[in-house]
ROVO-249884 format. One line per 4 residues: their letters; for each residue z, x, y of C-alpha. Coordinates in nm, 4 decimals, padded with zeros to 6 digits. Layout:
# residues N
A> Z:X:Y ~ ... .
//
This chain:
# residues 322
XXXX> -09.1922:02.9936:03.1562 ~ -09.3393:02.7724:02.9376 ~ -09.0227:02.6810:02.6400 ~ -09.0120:02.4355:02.3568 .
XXXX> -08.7418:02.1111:02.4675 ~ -08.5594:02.1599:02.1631 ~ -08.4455:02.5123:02.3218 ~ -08.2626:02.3285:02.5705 .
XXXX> -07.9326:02.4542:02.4990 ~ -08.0238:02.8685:02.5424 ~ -08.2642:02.7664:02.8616 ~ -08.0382:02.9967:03.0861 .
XXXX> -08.0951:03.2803:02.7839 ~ -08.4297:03.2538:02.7873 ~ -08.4607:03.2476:03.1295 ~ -08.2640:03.5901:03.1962 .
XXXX> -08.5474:03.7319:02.8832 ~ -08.8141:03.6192:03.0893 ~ -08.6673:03.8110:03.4332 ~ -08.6336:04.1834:03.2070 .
XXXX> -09.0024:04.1095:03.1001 ~ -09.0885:04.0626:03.3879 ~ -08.9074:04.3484:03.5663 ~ -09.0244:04.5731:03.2682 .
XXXX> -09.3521:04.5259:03.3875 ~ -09.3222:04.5228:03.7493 ~ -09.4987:04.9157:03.7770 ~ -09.6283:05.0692:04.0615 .
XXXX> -09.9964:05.0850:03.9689 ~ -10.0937:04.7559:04.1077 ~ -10.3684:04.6946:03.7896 ~ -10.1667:04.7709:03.5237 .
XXXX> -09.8867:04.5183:03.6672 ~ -10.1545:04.2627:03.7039 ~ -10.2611:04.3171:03.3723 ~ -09.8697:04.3553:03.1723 .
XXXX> -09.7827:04.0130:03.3866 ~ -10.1000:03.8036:03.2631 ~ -10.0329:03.9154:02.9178 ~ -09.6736:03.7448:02.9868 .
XXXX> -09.7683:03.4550:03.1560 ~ -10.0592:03.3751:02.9193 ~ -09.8266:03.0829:02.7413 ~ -09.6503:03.2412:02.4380 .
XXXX> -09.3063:02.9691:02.3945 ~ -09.0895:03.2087:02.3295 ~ -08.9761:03.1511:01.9659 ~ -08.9237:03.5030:01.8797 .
XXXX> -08.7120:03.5549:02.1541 ~ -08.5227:03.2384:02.1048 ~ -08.4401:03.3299:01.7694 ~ -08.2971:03.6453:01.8566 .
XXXX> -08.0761:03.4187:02.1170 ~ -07.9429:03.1471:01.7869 ~ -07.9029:03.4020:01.5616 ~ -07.6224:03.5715:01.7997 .
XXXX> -07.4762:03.2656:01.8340 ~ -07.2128:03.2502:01.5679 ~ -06.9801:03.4973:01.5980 ~ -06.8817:03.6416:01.9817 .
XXXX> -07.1866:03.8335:02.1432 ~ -07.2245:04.0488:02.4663 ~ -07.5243:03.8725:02.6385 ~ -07.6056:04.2417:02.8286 .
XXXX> -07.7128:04.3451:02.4858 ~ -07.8796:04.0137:02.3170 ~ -08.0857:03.9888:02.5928 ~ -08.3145:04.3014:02.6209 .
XXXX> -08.3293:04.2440:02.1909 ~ -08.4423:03.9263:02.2647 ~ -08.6648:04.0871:02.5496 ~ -08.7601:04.4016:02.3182 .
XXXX> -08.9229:04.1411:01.9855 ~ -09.0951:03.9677:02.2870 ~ -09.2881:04.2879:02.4320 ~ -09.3243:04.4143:02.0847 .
XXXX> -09.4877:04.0590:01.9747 ~ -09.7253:04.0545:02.2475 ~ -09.8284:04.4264:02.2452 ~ -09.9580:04.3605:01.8520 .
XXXX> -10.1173:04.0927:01.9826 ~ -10.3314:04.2929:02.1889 ~ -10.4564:04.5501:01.9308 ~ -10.5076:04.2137:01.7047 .
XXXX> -10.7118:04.0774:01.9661 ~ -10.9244:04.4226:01.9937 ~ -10.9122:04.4844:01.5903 ~ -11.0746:04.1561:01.5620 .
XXXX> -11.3166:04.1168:01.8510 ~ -11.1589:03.7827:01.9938 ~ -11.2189:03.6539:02.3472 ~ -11.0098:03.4063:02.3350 .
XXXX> -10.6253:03.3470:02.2572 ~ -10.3732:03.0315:02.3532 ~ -10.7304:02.9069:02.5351 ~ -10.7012:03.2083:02.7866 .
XXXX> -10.9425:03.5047:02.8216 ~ -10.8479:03.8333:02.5959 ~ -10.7824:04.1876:02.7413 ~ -11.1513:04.2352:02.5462 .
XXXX> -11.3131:04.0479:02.8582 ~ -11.1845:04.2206:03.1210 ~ -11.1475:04.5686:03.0091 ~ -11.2911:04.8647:02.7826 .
XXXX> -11.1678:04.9326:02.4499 ~ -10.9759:05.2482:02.5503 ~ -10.8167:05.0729:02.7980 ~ -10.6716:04.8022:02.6079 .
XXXX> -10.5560:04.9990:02.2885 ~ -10.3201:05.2114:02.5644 ~ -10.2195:04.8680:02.7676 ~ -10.1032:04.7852:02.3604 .
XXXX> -09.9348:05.1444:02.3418 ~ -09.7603:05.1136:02.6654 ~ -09.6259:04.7577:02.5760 ~ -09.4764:04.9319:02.2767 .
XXXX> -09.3171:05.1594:02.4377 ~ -09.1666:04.9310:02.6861 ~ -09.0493:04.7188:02.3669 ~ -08.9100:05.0600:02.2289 .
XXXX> -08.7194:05.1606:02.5687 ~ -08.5454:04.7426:02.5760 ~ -08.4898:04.7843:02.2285 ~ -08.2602:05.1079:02.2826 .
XXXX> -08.1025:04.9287:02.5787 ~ -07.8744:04.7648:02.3123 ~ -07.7354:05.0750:02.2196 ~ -07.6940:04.9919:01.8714 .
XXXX> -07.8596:05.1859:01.6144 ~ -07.8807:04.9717:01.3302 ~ -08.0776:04.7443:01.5572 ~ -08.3163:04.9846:01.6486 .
XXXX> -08.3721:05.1051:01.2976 ~ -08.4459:04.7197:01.2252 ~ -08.7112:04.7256:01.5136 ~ -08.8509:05.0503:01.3927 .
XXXX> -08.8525:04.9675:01.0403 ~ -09.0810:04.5950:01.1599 ~ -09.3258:04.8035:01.3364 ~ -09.4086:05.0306:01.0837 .
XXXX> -09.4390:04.7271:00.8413 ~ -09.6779:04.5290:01.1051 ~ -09.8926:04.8592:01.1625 ~ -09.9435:04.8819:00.7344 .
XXXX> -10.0405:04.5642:00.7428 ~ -10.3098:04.5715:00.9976 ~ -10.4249:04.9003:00.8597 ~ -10.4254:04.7395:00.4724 .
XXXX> -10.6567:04.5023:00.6647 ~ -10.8801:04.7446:00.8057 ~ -10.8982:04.9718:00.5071 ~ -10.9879:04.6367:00.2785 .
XXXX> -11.3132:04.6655:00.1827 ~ -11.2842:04.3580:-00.0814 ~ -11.4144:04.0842:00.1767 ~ -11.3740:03.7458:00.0231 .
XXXX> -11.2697:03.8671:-00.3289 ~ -10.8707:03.8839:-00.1643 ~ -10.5860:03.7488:-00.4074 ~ -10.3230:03.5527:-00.3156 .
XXXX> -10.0602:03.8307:-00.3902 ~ -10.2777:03.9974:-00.1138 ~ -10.2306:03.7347:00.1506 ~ -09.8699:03.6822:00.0977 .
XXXX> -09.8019:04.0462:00.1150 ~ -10.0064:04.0610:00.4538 ~ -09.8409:03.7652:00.5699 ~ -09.5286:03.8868:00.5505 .
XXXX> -09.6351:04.1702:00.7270 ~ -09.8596:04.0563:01.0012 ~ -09.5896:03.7148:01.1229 ~ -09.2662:03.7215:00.8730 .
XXXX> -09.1151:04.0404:00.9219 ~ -09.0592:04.0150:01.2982 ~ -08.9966:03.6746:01.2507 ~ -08.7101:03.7954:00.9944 .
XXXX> -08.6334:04.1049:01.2063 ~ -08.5368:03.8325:01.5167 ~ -08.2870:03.6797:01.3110 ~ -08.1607:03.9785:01.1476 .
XXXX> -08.1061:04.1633:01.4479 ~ -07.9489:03.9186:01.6394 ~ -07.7236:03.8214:01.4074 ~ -07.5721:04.2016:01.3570 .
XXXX> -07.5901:04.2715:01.7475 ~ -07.3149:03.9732:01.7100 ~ -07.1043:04.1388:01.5179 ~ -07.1613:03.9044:01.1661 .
XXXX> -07.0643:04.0075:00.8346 ~ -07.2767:04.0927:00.5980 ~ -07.3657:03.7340:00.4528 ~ -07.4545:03.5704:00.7906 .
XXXX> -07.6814:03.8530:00.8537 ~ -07.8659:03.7622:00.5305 ~ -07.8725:03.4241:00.5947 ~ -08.0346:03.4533:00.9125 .
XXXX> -08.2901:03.6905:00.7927 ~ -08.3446:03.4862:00.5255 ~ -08.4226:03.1894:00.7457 ~ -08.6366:03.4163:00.9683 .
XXXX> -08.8787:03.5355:00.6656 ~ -08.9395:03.1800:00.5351 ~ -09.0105:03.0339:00.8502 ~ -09.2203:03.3342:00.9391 .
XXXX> -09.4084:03.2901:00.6024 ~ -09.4720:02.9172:00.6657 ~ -09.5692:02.9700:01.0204 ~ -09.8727:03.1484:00.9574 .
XXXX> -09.9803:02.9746:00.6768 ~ -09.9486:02.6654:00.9453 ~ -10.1611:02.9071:01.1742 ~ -10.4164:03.0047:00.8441 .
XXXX> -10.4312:02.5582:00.7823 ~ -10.5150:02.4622:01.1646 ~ -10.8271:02.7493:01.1709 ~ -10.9717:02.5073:00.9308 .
XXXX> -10.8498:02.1644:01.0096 ~ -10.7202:02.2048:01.4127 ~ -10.8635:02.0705:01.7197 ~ -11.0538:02.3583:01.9408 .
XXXX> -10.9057:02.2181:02.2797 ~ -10.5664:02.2402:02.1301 ~ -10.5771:02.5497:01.9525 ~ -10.7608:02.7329:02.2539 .
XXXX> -10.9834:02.9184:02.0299 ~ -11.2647:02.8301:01.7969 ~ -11.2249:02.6688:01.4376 ~ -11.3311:02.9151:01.1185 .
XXXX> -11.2187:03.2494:01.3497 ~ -11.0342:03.3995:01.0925 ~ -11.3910:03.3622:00.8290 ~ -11.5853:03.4596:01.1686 .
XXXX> -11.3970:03.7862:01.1792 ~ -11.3884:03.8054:00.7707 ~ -11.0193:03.7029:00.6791 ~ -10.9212:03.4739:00.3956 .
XXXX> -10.6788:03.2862:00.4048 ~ -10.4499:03.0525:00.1553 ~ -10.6503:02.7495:00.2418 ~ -10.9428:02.8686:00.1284 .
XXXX> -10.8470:03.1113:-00.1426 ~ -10.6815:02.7921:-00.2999 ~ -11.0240:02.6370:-00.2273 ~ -11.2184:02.9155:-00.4458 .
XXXX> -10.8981:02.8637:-00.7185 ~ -11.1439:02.5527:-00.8473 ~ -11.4769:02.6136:-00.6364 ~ -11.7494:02.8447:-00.6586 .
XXXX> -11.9364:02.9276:-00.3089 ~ -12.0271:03.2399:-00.3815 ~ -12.3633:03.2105:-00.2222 ~ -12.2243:03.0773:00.0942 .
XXXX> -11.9485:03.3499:00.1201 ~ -12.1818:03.6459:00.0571 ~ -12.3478:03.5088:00.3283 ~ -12.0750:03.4882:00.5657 .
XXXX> -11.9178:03.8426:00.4091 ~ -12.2423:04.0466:00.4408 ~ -12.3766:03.8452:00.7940 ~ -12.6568:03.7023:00.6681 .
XXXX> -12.8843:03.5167:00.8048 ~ -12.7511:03.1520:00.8908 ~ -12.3640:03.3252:00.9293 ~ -12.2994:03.0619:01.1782 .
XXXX> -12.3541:02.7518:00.9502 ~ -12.2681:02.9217:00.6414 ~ -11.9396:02.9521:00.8179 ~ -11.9382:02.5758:00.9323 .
XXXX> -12.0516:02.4285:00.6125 ~ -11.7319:02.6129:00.4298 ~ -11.4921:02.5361:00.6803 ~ -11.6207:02.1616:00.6222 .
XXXX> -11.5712:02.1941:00.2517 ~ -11.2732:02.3397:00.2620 ~ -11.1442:02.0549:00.5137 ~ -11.2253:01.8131:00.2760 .
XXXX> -11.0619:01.9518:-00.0375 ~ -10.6976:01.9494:-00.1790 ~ -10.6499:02.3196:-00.0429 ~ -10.5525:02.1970:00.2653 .
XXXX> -10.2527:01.9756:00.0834 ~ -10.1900:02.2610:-00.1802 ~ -10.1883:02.4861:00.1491 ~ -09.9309:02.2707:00.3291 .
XXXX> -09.6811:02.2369:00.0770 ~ -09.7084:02.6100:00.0298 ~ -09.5578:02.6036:00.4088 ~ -09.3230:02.3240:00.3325 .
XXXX> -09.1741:02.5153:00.0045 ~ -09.0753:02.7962:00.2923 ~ -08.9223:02.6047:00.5094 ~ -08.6906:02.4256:00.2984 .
XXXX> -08.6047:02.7470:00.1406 ~ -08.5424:02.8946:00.4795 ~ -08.3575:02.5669:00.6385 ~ -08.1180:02.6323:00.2643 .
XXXX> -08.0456:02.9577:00.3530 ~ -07.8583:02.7960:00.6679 ~ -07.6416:02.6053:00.4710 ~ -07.3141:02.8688:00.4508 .
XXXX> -07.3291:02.9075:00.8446 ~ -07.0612:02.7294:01.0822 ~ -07.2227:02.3457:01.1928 ~ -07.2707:02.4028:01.5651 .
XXXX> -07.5334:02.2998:01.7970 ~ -07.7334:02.6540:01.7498 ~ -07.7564:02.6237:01.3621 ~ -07.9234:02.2458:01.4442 .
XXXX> -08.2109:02.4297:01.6718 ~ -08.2573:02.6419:01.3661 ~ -08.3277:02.3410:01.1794 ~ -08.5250:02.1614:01.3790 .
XXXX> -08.7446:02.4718:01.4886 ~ -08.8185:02.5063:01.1168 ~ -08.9298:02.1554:01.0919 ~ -09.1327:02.1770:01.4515 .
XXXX> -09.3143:02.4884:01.3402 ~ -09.4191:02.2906:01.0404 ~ -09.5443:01.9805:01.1660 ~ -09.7205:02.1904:01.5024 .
XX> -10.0851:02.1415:01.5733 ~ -10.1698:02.4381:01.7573 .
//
């Protein structure tokens, strides 16, 4: 298990999440297993989970419950990764080989669906309804946004109200749905319960836009996947919509949108423009605007050690490079 240091004060949390992954996947056929476990082990750190773990932190919490939650926004984060992964033809992911290389399309969309399910079944091991309408209520929001996606047929001409919408649905919600939910399995009144979600959306928000800045401007090695993917698989994102907000590249992104000929360099040449533009700035302090707004939020809950990993997540998830 591969964890963040600042999580050093919920290690023994995290580590009893990572044994009922684990055992969720431990199934007799002997592929399947294979496959469920490398999807596991392939070097997610956990945040999700983790922030399920902080958010119950505040008022008293049964662990027996927090921990298949915590377990349940885990499975449920990597099985959309999966159908991402397919959705956008990718072979590679946190530098490690996709499900796309090693098995058929059918295959992988059910490996997906049974991941889901397996969220679905951890999720109902809290027993508390609320929660489960908060985990049911996040899927259906990630599925609209992947299908808004798919049913887009406005390549590069995507607004900004666009992307913010899809960003909240594709990375926020679950982020916010973490917090949320492991705040009420707790027990929390009503204000906490905001405040947490609140957090959870705005650090959500700026964590993809982090993720949307480093396709342009990260190292590959790092990032385990190539620079420009999301152009390569025809996404925009804030950087470069802020880039088009004073440039006009039309010729280069009709290129790119209708695969051209020259795709390839079209796609280099505007990741290089857009690298050396003010985008990238505007871009960051898009991300920096959420996560003062969700470290704020914070400010009515009890001092204790758990609301400082908040914090300092918020500011890690910021400043990250990959």
């Amino acid at each position: 298990m591969k964890t963040l240091s600042l999580f050093e004060p919920i290690i023994p949390e995290l580590q009893a999440v990572e044994k009922t992954l684990h055992d969720a996947v431990h199934v007799e056929q002997t592929q399947l297993r294979e496959t469920l476990s490398y999807l596991l082990d392939s070097g997610g750190k956990r945040i999700r989970p983790a922030m399920v773990i902080l958010s119950s932190k505040f008022h008293e919490h049964d662990e027996t419950r927090v921990t298949p939650l915590a377990a349940a926004v885990e499975m449920l984060h990597t099985a959309t990764l999966v159908h991402d992964d397919l959705l956008d033809g990718s072979l590679l992911r946190r530098g490690n080989a996709t499900l796309n290389t090693r098995l058929n399309a059918g295959a992988v969309i059910l490996v997906g669906d049974y991941l889901f399910a397996q969220a679905a079944d951890l999720a109902a091991a809290t027993e508390s309804v609320p929660v489960v309408n908060i985990f049911a209520e996040t899927l259906m929001t990630i599925c609209q946004g992947e299908l808004r996606h798919a049913f887009n047929q406005d390549g590069w001409r995507r607004t900004k109200e666009d992307y913010f919408l899809s960003t909240y649905s594709k990375t926020a919600s679950l982020f916010a749905a973490s917090a949320e939910a492991g705040a009420l399995l707790s027990g929390a009144p009503t204000a906490v319960v905001r405040a947490l979600r609140e957090y959870g959306l705005n650090v959500g928000m700026a964590f993809q836009i982090v993720d949307d800045i480093l396709d342009f401007v990260g190292d590959e090695a790092e990032m385990g996947k190539p620079i420009g993917s999301d152009l390569r698989q025809g996404t925009v994102t804030l950087p470069l919509l802020l880039f088009l907000d004073e440039y006009d590249e039309s010729a280069l992104l009709e290129t790119i949108f209708e695969y051209g000929e020259g795709r390839e360099e079209a796609i280099a040449a505007l990741v290089e423009l857009v690298r050396g533009s003010p985008s990238i700035d505007l871009a960051r302090e898009e991300a920096r605007r959420h996560t003062v707004k969700g470290k704020e939020a914070l400010g009515s809950l009890a001092p204790n050690r758990y609301r400082q990993v908040l914090l300092d997540l918020a500011d890690y998830l910021l400043g990250r490079r990959r």
